[in-house]
C-alpha positions, -999 to 999 in steps of 0.1 A, spaced: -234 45 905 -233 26 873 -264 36 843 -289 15 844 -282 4 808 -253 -12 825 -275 -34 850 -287 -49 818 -253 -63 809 -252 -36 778 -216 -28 774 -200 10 778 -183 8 748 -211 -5 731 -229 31 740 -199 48 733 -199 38 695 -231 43 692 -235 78 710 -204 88 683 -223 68 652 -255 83 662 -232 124 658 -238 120 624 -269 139 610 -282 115 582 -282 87 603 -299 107 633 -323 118 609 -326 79 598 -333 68 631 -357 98 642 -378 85 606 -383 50 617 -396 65 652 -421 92 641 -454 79 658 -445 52 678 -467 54 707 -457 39 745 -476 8 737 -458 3 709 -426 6 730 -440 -23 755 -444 -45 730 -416 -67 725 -419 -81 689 -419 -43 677 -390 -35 706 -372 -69 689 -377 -56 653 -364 -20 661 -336 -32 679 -323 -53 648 -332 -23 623 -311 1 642 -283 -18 648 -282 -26 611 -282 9 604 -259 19 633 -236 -15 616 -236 -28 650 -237 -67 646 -258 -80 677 -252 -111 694 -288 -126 704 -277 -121 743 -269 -79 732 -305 -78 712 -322 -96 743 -306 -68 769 -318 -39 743 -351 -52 745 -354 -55 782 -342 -25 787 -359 -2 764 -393 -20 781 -384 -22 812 -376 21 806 -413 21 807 -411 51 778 -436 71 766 -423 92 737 -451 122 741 -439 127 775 -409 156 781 -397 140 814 -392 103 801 -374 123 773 -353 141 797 -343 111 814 -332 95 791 -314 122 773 -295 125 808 -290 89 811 -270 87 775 -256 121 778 
């Protein structure tokens, strides 16, 4: 059984790379910055989803095609998150492990 990630047409090797960029510390850190207190309405909303998508990948120097940044957003929505709770964490810690 494939990730869901992968039923959005997002590439394996595009989570590879970014599972190895996202090893380093300072640009974990980075990334972990940009999040502190987003709320799961925020993650529903697509214009902020959109904006976050392009901000990491510029940071990750992942060059997006519009179809790639159009997957990322429907999937980190559809994912339904909510950042203060532990099991949507877990999930998808597990999922990316």
């Amino acid at each position: 059984m494939s990730p869901s990630w992968q039923s959005y047409g997002i590439k394996p090797e595009f989570v590879e790379r970014v599972k190895f960029k996202m090893k380093n510390p300072a640009t974990k850190e980075k990334i972990k910055g940009l999040l502190e207190g987003i709320t799961k309405y925020d993650l529903q909303d697509r214009v902020k989803v959109r904006k976050w998508v392009k901000m990491f990948a510029k940071i990750l120097n992942e060059p997006l095609t519009q179809m790639q940044e159009e997957q990322l957003v429907n999937f980190v929505i559809a994912q339904k998150i909510d950042p203060n709770n532990t099991l949507h964490l877990i999930k998808l810690w597990t999922m990316f492990r």
